[in-house]
Legacy VTK file of the C-alpha trace (Angstrom):
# vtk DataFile Version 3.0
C-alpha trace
ASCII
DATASET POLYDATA
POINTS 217 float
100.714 123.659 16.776
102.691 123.860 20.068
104.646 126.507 18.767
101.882 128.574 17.669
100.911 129.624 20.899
101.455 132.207 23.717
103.450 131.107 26.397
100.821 131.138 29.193
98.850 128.937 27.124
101.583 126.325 26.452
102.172 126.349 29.707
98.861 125.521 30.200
98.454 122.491 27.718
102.022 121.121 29.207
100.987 121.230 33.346
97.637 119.184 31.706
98.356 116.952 29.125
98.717 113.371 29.903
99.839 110.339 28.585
98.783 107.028 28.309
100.590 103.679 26.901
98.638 100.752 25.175
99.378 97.502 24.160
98.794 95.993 20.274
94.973 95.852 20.270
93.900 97.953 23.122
91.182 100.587 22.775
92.623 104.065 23.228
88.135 105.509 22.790
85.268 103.412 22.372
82.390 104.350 19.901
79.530 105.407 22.162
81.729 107.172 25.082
82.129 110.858 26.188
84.785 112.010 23.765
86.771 113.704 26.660
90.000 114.480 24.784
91.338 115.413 21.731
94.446 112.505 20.910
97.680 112.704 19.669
100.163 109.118 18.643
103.569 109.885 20.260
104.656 106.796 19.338
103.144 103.966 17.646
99.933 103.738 15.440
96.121 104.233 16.022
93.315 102.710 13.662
89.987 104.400 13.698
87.207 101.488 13.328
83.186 102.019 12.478
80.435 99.701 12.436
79.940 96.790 15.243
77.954 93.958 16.097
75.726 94.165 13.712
77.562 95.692 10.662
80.668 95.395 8.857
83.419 96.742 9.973
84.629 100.051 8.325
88.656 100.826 9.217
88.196 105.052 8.204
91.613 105.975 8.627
95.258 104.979 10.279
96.976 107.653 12.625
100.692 107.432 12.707
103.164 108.678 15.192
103.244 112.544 15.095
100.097 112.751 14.467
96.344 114.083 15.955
93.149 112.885 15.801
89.588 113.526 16.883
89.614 117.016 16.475
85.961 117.043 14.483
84.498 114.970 17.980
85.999 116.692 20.384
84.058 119.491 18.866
80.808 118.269 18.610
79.045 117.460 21.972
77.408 114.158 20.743
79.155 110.237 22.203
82.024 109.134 19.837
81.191 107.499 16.383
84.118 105.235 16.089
86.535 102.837 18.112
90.213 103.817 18.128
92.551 100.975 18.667
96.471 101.136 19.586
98.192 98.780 16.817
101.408 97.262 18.212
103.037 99.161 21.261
101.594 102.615 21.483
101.773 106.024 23.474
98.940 108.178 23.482
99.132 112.214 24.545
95.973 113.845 25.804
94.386 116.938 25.859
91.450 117.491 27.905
88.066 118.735 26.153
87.746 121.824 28.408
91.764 122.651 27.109
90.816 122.068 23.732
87.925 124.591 23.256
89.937 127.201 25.347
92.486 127.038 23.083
89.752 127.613 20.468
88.205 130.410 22.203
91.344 132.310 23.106
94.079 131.311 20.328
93.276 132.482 16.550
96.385 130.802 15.545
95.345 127.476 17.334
91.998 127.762 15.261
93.417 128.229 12.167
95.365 124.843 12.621
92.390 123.336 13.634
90.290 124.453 10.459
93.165 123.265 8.270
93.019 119.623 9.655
89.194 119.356 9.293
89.356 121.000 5.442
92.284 118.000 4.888
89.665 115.498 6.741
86.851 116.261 4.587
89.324 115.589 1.089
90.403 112.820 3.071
86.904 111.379 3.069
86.299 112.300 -0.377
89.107 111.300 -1.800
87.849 107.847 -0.156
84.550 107.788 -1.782
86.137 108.317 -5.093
88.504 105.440 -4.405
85.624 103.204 -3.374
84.320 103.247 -7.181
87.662 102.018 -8.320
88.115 98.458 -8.745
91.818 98.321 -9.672
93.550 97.035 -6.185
96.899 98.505 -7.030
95.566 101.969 -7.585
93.269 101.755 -4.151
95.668 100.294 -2.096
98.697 103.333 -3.390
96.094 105.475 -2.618
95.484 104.572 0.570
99.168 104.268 1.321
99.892 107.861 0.140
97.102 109.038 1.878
99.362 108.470 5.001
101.415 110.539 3.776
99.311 113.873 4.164
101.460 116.814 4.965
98.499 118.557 6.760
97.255 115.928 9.161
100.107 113.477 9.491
103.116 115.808 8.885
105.953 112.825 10.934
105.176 109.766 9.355
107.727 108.065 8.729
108.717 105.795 5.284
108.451 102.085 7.269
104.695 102.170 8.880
103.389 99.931 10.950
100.050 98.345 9.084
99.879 94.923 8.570
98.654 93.909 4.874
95.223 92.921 6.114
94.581 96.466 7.730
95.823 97.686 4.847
93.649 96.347 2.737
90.769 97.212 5.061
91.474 100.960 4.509
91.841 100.585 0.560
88.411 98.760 0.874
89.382 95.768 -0.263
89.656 92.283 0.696
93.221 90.546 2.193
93.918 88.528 -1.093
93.545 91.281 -3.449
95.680 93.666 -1.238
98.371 91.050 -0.505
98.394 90.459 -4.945
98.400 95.296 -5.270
101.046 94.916 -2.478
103.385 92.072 -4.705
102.438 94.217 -8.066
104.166 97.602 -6.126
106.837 95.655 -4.890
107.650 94.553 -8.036
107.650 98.269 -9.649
110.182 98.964 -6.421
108.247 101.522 -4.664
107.748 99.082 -1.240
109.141 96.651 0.542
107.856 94.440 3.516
108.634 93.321 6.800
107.066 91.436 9.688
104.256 93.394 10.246
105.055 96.500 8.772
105.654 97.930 5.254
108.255 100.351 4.097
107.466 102.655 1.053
110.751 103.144 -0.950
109.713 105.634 -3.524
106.607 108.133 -2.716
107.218 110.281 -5.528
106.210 106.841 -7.895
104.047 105.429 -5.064
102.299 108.922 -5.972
102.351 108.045 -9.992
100.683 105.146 -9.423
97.572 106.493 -7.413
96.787 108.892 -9.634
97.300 106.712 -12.708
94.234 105.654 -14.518
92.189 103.007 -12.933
91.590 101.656 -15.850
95.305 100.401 -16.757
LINES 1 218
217 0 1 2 3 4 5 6 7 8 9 10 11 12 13 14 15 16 17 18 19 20 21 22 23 24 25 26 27 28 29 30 31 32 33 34 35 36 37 38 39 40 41 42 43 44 45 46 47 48 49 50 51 52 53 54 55 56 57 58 59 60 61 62 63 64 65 66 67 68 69 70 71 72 73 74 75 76 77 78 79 80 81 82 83 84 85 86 87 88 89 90 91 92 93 94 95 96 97 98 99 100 101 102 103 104 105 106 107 108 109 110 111 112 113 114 115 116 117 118 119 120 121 122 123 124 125 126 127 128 129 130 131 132 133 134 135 136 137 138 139 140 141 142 143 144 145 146 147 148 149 150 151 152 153 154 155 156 157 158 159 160 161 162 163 164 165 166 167 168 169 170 171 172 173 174 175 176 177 178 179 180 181 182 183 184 185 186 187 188 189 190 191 192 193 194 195 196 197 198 199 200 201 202 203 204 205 206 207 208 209 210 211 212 213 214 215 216
C-alpha cells in the first residue's frame, strides 16, 4: 500500500511509524483499550483472541508476517473487541490512528486498499460461519489453513507457518484431538508436513481441493 502513495505522504508514514518487538505470548492490544494504531507483522505471527473470563475463548483469525490488521477498529471510535497476542518471536510496525485516517482523508488510492481488506474480512468471517456447520475436521481444518493463504489480506505468507496444532485447531473450531487426527489425514494425502511448532503446507493447489470438497466425504 506503501507504494500507492504520494511521496509527501510516505514520507510522512516513514518519519512516524514505529516498531515494537514481542516475545512468544506477549500482548501486542488488549480487548478493552484505545485502539491507537493500525498493526502490521514484520516478522513473526499475531493471533487475534475473543471472549475472556467468563466465556470461551474464540481464536478469529492468525496474522502472518507481511501482513495488517485492525484496520475495521482503528476505524471505529469504540475500545478494542479482541486481544492480539505475538506467537513465538515477533516484530510489530505501527501506524498511529491520527496517520491512519489522514491517509483516508487525503489518499483515494490508500482507501481503496483499505475497502478491499474489509470486503476480504467480511468473506473471511463468512466463510467461517459456513465452516462452523461442518463437522468433517479435515475439511475445517484445510479451510482454515488456506484461509491463510488470502491474496488480499495476507499477500507474504509464506508455505512453513508458524501455528502450533492446538491453535490450529482453535481457528478451524475444533478441538486438539480432532485437529491433530485432520492434520495426520492431510499429511498422509502429502499436502503438509510438520515441524516443532510449525507446519509447512506442501501442496496449496490440493490443500485447496480438499476445502472445497464435500463435507460429507
Amino acid at each position: 500500500w506503501m507504494q500507492v502513495l504520494s511521496t509527501d505522504a510516505q514520507e510522512r508514514v516513514i518519519a512516524e511509524a514505529f516498531d515494537v518487538c514481542h516475545k512468544d505470548g506477549d500482548a501486542v492490544a488488549r480487548r478493552g483499550e484505545p485502539v491507537c494504531s493500525w498493526v502490521g507483522v514484520a516478522e513473526g505471527f499475531l493471533k487475534v483472541v475473543g471472549g475472556g473470563a467468563s466465556r470461551r475463548t474464540v481464536l478469529y483469525s492468525s496474522v502472518p508476517a507481511g501482513s495488517w490488521m485492525g484496520e475495521g477498529s482503528v476505524i471505529k471510535d469504540q475500545p478494542r473487541q479482541y486481544d492480539v497476542l505475538a506467537v513465538g518471536d515477533t516484530r510489530t510496525v505501527h501506524i498511529s490512528r491520527a496517520t491512519f485516517r489522514w491517509l483516508m482523508d487525503t489518499s483515494f488510492e490508500f482507501n481503496h486498499f483499505i475497502i478491499s481488506h474489509l470486503g476480504e474480512r467480511l468473506a473471511q468471517f463468512m466463510a467461517m460461519v459456513e465452516t462452523d456447520r461442518i463437522e468433517n475436521p479435515k475439511v475445517r481444518v484445510a479451510r482454515a489453513l488456506c484461509g491463510l493463504f488470502n491474496p488480499v489480506i495476507y499477500p507474504h505468507t509464506e508455505s512453513l507457518l508458524r501455528i502450533s496444532q492446538q491453535e490450529l485447531g482453535e481457528l478451524a473450531g475444533t478441538s486438539r484431538q480432532r485437529a491433530n487426527a485432520a492434520v495426520s489425514d492431510l499429511k498422509r494425502a502429502g499436502v503438509l508436513r510438520c515441524q516443532y511448532g510449525a507446519i509447512v503446507v506442501v501442496d496449496l493447489a490440493a490443500l485447496k481441493l480438499i476445502a472445497s470438497s464435500d463435507p460429507a466425504e
